[in-house]
C-alpha positions in Angstrom: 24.8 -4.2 16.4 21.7 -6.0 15.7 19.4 -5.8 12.8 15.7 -5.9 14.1 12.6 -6.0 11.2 9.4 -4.9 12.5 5.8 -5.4 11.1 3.4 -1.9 11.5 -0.1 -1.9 11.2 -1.0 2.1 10.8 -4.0 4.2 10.0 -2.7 6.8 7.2 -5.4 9.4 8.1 -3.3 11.9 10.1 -0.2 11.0 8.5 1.9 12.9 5.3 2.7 9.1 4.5 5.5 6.9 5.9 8.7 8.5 4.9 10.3 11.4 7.0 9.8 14.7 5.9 10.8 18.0 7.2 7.7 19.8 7.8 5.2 17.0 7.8 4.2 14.2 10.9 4.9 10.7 9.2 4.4 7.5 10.4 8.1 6.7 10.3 9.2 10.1 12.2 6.4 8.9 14.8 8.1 5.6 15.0 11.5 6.3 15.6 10.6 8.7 18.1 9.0 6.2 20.0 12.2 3.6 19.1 14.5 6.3 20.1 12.8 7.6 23.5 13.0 3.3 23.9 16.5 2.9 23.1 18.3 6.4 23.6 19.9 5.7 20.3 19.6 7.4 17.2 17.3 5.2 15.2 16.6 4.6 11.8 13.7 3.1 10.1 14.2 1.3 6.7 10.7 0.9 5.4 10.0 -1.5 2.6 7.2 1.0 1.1 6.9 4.5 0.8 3.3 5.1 1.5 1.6 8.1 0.1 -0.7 10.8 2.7 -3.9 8.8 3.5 -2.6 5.6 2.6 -3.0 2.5 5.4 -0.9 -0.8 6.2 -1.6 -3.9 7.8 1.9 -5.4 7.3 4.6 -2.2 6.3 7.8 -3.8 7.1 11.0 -1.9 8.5 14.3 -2.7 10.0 16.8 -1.1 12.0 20.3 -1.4 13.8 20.5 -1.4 17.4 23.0 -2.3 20.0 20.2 -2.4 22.6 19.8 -5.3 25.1 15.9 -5.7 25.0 15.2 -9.3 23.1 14.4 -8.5 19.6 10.8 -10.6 20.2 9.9 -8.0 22.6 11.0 -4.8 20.6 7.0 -4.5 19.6 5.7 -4.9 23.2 7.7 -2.7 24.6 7.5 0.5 21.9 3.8 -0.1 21.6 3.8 2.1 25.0 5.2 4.5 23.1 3.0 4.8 20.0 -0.6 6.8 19.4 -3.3 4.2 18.8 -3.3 5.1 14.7 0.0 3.1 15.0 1.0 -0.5 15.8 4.0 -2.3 15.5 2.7 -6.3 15.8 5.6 -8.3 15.2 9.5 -7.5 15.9 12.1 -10.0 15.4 15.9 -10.4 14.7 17.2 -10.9 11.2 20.8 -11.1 9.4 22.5 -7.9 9.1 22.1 -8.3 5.7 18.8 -8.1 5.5 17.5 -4.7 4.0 13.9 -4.0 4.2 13.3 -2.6 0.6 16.1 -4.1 -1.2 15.6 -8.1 0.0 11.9 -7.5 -0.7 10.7 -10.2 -3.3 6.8 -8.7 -3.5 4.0 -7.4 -2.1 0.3 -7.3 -1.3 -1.9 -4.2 -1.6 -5.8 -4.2 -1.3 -8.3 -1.1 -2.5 -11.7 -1.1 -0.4 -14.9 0.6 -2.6 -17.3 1.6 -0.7 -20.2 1.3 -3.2 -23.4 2.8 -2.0 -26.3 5.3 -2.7 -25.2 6.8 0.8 -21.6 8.0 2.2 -20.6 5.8 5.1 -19.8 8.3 8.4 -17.2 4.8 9.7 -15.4 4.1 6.2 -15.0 7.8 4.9 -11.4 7.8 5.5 -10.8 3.9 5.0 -12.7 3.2 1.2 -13.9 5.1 -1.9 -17.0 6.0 -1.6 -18.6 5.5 -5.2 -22.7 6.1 -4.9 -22.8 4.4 -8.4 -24.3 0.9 -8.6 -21.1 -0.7 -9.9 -20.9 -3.6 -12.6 -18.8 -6.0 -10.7 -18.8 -9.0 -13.4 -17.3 -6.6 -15.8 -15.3 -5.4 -13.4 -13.7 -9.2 -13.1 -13.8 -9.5 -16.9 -11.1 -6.5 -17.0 -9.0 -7.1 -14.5 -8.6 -10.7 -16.1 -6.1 -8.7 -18.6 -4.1 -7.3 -15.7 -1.6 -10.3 -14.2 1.6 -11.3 -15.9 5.0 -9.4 -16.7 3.6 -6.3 -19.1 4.9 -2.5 -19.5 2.3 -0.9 -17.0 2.9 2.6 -18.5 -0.9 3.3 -18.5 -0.9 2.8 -15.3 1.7 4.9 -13.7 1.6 8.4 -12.7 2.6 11.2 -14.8 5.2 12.6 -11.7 7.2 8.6 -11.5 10.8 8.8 -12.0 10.8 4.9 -13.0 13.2 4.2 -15.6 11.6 0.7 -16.3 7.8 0.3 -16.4 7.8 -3.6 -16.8 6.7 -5.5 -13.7 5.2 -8.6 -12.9 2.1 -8.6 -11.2 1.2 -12.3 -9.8 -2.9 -12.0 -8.9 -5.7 -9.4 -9.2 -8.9 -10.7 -6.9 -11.9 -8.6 -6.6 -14.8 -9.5 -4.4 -18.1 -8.0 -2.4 -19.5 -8.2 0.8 -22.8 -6.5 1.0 -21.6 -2.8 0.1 -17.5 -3.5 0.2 -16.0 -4.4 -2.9 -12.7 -5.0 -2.2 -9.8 -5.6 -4.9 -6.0 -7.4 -4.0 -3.3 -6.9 -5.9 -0.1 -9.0 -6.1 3.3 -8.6 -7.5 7.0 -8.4 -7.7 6.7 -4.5 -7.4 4.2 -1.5 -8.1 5.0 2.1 -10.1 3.6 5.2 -8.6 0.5 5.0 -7.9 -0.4 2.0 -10.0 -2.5 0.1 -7.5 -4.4 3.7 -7.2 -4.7 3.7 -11.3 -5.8 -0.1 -11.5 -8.8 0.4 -8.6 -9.6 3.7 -10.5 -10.0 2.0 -13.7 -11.6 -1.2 -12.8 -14.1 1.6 -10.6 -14.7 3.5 -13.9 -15.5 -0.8 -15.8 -18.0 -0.9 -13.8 -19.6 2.4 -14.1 -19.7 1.8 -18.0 -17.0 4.3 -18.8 -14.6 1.8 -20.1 -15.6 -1.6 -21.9 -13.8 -4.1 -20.0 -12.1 -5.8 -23.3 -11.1 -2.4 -23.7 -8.1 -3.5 -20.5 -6.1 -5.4 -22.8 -5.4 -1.9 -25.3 -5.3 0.1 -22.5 -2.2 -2.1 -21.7 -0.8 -2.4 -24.9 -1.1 1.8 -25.7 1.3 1.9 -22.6 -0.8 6.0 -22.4 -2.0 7.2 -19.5 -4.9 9.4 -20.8 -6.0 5.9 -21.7 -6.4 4.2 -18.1 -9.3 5.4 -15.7 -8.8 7.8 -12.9 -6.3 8.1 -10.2 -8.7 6.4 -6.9 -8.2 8.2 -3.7 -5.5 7.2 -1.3 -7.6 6.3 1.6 -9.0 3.3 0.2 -5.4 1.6 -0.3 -3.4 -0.8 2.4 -0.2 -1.9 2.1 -1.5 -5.6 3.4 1.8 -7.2 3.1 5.7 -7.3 2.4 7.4 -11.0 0.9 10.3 -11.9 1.4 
């Protein structure tokens, strides 16, 4: 048996998110489909990331045992045949059978894409947040200054997480704007529920003036929820990529 990791690039629209679900199409039931109808075996995806509904990815990572002959640098050429054009698998290789998607994970890279503009955009609708507010993006920066390092990111966790341990390490928060696009990256050892989602929300509500931007560093500190901004909508987040 070998152990193949692939890279997927997917569009989260149409998709209940990435893990299998009995009455729901996710991008991980599509893909081992299309692995299986390739293989004839029974595959398996391990993902490294459970997406939420709506929620895109430029680099998801995913591995899976296979006793088939095709040359593990081909896997992605070969399935792609197989895939809707919402889905993309854009690099497949072989790794040690040791190597477990989510568990040998070391980090990873999200992004959140506003969309901030007097007018909805018909392209982005499902791939930013619209906000028709002219955003404060200097005090946006200012607040998301207090964000990197190892802190309890209570605040910033959904209410419905089953995480024991809210301390984690977050390595590099980046905001910038192209014309209309402001578009926020967030790095780090690993992520609560929904705490990119929470972060962009806040930062979203900075700029409108809702929240004073040295206000961050309390928020943090009061480890509350009810303290944080809003929850931002899934369709502006990407999972952009998986370290190992």
């Amino acid at each position: 048996m070998r152990n193949i990791k692939v890279i997927i690039e997917y569009d989260g629209t149409e998709y209940h998110g990435w893990q299998s679900q009995e009455n729901a199409i996710s991008v991980q039931r599509v893909v081992e489909d299309a692995f299986r109808k390739l293989t004839g075996e029974n595959i398996k995806l391990i993902g490294a990331s459970r997406t939420d509904t709506g929620v895109h990815a430029y680099g998801q990572t995913a591995n899976f045992f296979t006793e088939s002959k095709i040359p593990a640098e081909k896997f992605f050429l070969a399935v792609n045949c197989l895939l809707p054009s919402d889905i993309s698998i854009v690099h497949s290789g072989e790794v040690s059978s040791n190597f477990h998607s989510r568990f040998s994970a070391k980090g990873k890279k999200y992004k959140y894409l506003i969309y901030n503009d007097r007018a909805p955009s018909a392209l982005m609708r499902n791939r930013a947040f619209h906000v028709p507010v002219s955003l404060n993006l200097e005090d946006m920066k200012k607040a998301a200054q207090y964000i990197p390092g190892k802190k309890d990111f209570s605040a910033f966790k959904a209410s419905g997480s089953s995480a024991k341990d809210s301390v984690r390490t977050v390595t590099g928060v980046e905001l910038q704007k192209a014309e209309n696009i402001i578009e926020l990256t967030v790095s780090g050892d690993g992520f609560l529920y929904n705490m990119v989602r929470i972060i962009a929300g806040t930062l979203v509500d900075v700029g409108m003036g809702r929240i004073s931007p040295d206000d961050m560093g309390d928020i943090l500190e009061s480890k509350d929820r009810t303290r944080a901004g809003r929850t931002a909508p899934a369709h502006g987040l990407y999972l952009v990529e998986v370290y190992y």
